[in-house]
C-alpha positions as a Python dict, from the first residue, in 0.01 Angstrom:
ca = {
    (1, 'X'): (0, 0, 0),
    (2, 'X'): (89, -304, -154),
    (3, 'X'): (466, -240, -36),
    (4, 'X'): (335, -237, 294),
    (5, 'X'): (137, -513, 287),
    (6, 'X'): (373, -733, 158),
    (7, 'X'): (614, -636, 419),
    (8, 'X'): (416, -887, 678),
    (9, 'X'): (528, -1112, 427),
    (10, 'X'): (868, -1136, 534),
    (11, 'X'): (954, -1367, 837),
    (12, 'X'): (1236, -1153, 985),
    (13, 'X'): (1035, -834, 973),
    (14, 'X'): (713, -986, 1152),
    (15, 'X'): (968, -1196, 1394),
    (16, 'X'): (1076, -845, 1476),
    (17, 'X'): (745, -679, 1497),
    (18, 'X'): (621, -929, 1760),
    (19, 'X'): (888, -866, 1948),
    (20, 'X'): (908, -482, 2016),
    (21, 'X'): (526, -529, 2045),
    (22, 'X'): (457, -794, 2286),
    (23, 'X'): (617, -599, 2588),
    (24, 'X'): (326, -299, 2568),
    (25, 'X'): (87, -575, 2482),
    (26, 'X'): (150, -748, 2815),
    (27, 'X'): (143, -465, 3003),
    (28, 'X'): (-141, -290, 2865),
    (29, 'X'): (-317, -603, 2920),
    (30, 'X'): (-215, -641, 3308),
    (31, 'X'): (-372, -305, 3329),
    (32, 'X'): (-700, -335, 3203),
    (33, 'X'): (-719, -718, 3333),
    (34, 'X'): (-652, -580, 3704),
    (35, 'X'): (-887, -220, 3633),
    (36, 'X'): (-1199, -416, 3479),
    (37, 'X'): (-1166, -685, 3777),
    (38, 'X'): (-1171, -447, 4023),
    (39, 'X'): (-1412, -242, 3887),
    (40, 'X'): (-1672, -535, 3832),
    (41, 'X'): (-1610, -750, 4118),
    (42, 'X'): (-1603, -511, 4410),
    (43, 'X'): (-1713, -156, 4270),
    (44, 'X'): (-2003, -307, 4066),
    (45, 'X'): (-2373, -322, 4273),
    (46, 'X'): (-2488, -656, 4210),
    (47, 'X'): (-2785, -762, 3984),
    (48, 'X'): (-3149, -700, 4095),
    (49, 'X'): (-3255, -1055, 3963),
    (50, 'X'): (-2940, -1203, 3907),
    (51, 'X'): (-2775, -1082, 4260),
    (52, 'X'): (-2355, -1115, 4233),
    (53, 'X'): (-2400, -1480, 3973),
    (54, 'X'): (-2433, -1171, 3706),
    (55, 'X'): (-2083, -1115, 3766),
    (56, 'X'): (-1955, -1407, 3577),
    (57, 'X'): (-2029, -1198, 3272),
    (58, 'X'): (-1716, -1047, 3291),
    (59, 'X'): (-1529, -1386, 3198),
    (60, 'X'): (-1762, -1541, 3026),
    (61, 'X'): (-1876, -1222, 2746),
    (62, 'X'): (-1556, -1125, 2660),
    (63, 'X'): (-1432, -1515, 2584),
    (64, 'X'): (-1726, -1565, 2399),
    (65, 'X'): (-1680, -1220, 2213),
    (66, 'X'): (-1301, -1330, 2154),
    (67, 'X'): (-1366, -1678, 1982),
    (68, 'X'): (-1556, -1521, 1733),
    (69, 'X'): (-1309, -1234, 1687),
    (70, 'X'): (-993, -1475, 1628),
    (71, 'X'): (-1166, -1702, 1448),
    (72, 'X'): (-1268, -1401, 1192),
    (73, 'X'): (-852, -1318, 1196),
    (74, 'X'): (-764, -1661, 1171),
    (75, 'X'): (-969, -1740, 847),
    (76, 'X'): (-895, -1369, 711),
    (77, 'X'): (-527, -1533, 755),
    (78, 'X'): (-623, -1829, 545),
    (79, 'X'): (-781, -1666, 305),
    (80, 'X'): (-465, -1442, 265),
    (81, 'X'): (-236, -1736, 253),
    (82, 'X'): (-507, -1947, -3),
    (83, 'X'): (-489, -1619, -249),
    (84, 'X'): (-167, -1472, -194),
    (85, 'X'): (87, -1745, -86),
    (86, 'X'): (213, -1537, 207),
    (87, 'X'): (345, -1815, 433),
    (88, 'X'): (339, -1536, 745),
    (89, 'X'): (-40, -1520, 693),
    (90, 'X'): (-35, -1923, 770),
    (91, 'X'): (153, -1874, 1084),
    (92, 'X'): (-69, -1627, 1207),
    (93, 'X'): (-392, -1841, 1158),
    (94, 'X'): (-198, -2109, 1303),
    (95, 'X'): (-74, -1933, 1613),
    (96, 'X'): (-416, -1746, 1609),
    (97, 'X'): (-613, -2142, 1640),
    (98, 'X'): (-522, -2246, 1983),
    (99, 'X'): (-618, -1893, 2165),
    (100, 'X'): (-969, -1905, 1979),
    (101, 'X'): (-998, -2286, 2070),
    (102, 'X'): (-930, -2165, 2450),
    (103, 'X'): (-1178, -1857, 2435),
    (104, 'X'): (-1430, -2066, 2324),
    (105, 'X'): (-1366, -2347, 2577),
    (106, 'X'): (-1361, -2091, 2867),
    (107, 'X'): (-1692, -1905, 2705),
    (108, 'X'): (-1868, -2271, 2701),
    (109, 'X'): (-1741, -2324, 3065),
    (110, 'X'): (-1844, -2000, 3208),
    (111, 'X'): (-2156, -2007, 3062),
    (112, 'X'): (-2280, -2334, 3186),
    (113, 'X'): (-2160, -2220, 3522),
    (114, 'X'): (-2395, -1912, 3439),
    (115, 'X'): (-2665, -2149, 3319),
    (116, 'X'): (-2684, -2339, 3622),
    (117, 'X'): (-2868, -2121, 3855),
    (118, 'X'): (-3042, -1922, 3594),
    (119, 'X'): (-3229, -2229, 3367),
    (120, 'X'): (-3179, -2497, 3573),
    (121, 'X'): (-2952, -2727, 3355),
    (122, 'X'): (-2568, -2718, 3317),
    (123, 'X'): (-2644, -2741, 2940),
    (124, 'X'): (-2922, -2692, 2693),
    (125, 'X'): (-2918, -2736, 2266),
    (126, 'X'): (-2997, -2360, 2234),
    (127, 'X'): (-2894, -2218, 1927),
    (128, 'X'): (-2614, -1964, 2066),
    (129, 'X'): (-2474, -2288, 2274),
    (130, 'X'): (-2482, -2496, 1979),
    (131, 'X'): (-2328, -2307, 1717),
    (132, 'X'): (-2043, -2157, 2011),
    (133, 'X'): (-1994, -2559, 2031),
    (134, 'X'): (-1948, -2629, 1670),
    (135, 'X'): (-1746, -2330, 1641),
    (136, 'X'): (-1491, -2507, 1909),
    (137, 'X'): (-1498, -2819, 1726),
    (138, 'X'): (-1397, -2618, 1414),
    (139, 'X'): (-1061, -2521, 1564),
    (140, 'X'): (-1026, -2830, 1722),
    (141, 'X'): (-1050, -2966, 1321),
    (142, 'X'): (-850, -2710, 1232),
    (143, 'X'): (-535, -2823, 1470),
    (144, 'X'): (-615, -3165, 1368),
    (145, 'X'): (-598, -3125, 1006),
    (146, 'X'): (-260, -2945, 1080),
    (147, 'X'): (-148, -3292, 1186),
    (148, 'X'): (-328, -3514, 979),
    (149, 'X'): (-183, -3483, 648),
    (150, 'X'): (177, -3585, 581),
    (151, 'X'): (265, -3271, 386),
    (152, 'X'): (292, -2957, 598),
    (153, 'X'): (230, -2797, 299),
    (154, 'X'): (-124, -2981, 207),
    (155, 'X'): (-203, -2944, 558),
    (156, 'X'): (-201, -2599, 569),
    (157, 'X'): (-380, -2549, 249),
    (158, 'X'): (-647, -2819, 437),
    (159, 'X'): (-688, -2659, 676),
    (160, 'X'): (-747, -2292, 540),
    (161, 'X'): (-971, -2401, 335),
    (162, 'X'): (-1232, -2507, 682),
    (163, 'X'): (-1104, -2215, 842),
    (164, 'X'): (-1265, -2016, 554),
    (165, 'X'): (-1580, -2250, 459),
    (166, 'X'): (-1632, -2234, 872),
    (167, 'X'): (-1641, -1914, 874),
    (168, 'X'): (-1987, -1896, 759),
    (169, 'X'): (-2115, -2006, 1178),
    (170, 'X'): (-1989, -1679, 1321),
    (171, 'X'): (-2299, -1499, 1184),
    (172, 'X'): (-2486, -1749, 1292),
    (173, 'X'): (-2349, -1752, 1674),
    (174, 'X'): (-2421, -1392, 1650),
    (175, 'X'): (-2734, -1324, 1536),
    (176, 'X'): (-2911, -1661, 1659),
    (177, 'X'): (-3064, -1510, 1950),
    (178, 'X'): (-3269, -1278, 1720),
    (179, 'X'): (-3317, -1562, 1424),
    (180, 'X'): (-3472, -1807, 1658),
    (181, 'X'): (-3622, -1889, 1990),
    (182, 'X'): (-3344, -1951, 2226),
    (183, 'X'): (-3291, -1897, 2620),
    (184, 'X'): (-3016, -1722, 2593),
    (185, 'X'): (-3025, -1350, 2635),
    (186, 'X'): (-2980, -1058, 2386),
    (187, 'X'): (-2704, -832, 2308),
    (188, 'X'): (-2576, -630, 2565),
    (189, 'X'): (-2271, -437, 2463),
    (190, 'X'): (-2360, -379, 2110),
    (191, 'X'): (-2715, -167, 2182),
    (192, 'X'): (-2467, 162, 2212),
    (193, 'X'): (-2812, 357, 2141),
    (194, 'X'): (-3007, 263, 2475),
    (195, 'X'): (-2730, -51, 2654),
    (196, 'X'): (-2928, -325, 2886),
    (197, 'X'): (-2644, -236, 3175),
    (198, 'X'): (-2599, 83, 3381),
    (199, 'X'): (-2291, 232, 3308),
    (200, 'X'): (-2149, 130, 3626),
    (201, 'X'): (-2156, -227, 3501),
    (202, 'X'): (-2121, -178, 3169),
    (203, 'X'): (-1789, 3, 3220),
    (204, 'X'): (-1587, -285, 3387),
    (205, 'X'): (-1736, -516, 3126),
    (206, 'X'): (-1565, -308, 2833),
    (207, 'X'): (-1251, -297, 3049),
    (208, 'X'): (-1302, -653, 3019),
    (209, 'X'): (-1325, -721, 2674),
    (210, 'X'): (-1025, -494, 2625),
    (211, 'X'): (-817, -690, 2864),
    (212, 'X'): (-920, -1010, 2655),
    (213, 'X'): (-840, -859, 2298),
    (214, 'X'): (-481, -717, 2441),
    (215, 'X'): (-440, -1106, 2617),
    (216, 'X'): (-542, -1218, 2267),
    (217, 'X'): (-313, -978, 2064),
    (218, 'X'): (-3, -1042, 2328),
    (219, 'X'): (-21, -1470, 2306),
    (220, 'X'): (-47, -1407, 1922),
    (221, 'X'): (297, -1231, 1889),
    (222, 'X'): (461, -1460, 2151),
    (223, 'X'): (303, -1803, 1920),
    (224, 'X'): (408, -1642, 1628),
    (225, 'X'): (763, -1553, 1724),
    (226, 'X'): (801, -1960, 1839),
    (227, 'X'): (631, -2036, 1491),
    (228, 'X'): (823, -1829, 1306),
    (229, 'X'): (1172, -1986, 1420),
    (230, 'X'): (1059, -2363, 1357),
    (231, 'X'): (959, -2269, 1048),
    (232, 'X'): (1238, -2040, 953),
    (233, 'X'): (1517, -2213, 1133),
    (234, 'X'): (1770, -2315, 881),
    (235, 'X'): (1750, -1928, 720),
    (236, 'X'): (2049, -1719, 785),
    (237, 'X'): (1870, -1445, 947),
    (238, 'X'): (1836, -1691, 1244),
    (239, 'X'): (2161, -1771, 1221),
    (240, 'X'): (2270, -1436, 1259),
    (241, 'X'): (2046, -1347, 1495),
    (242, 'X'): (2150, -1663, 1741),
    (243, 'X'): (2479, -1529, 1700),
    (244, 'X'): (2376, -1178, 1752),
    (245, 'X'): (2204, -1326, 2087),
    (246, 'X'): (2548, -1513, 2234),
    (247, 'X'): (2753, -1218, 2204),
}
């Protein structure tokens, strides 16, 4: 186990891994994207309260559901890096921070387009809103401490060390709506015992979140392919590998 695990440790192997993986990634991705789409723009009946504005829940839930996930990965990564030294664990949370600051900026977005027509107000200091805001400004710290320090090497420890402490909001971003009053409404895709959607919305909506995780999974192995080769660009396995490439 620990052979294996310490396999991701080595740059050329994950370099390589990214690579033969991203391709299926992409296209899986395409798939899904273009199937859940479909499915919830023009096969899904619209909303008997909400009419078709309920339809920006398939943007909007799976980008929120994705900041939270790659946040988790990223500060798994830092923790991984903090404990073991495995510089590939770094480059993963690092490649892993601009994708989660994205999904969260698009989940913010979409939902105040959402919020809008339903409460009246672009924006409101509800608990869910708040924390998915301080979780954006937590990768946004995290990039800047990345840059801040002169070391690349205390910068990275820097900013692991948030990643990890931060951690401690995602519980809070998902169970606030039960924890406190707030506007905004309660889980939908995690009541599998009795779901708040009909199937025939609910269906494109998982499509969704699968499209999200594979767009997710796909940017991650293209970042840390570019990652890997500014970090590791003096090693010989480049080398050999650029020379590979030419001929």
């Amino acid at each position: 186990m620990f052979q294996w695990f310490h396999r991701f440790g080595s740059a050329p192997y994950l370099y390589r891994l990214a690579g033969r993986l991203a391709p299926w990634l992409g296209g899986l991705c395409l798939l899904s994207l273009v199937a859940g789409l479909y499915l919830g723009l023009v096969v899904a009946p619209a909303d008997y309260e909400q009419g078709d504005s309920y339809r920006i829940i398939y943007i909007h839930v799976p980008a929120a559901w994705m900041s939270m996930f790659v946040y988790v990965v990223m500060a798994t990564s830092s923790a991984v890096f903090l404990i073991w030294r495995l510089k590939m664990a770094d480059v993963v949370a690092l490649a892993s921070a601009p994708i989660g600051a994205a999904f969260t900026a698009v989940a913010l977005i979409t939902g105040s387009f959402w919020g809008k027509p339903m409460w009246g107000t672009w924006w409101i200091w509800d608990a869910r809103l708040t924390s998915e805001l301080l979780l954006l400004f937590l990768y946004l710290g995290y990039l800047a401490l990345r840059g801040a320090l002169e070391t690349p090497q205390s910068a990275a420890r820097a900013a692991a060390i948030l990643a990890v402490v931060g951690v401690v909001n995602i519980p809070i971003i998902h169970y606030s709506v039960e924890w406190w009053n707030t506007l905004h409404q309660p889980a939908t895709i995690t009541k599998l015992d009795k779901p708040s959607m009909h199937i025939s919305m609910l269906r494109p909506l998982l499509l969704m979140v699968l499209a999200f995780q594979l767009l997710y999974f796909y940017n991650l192995m293209i970042r840390t392919r570019t990652l890997i080769l500014e970090k590791e660009g003096r090693a010989r396995w480049v080398a050999e590998l650029a020379g590979g490439e030419r001929d």
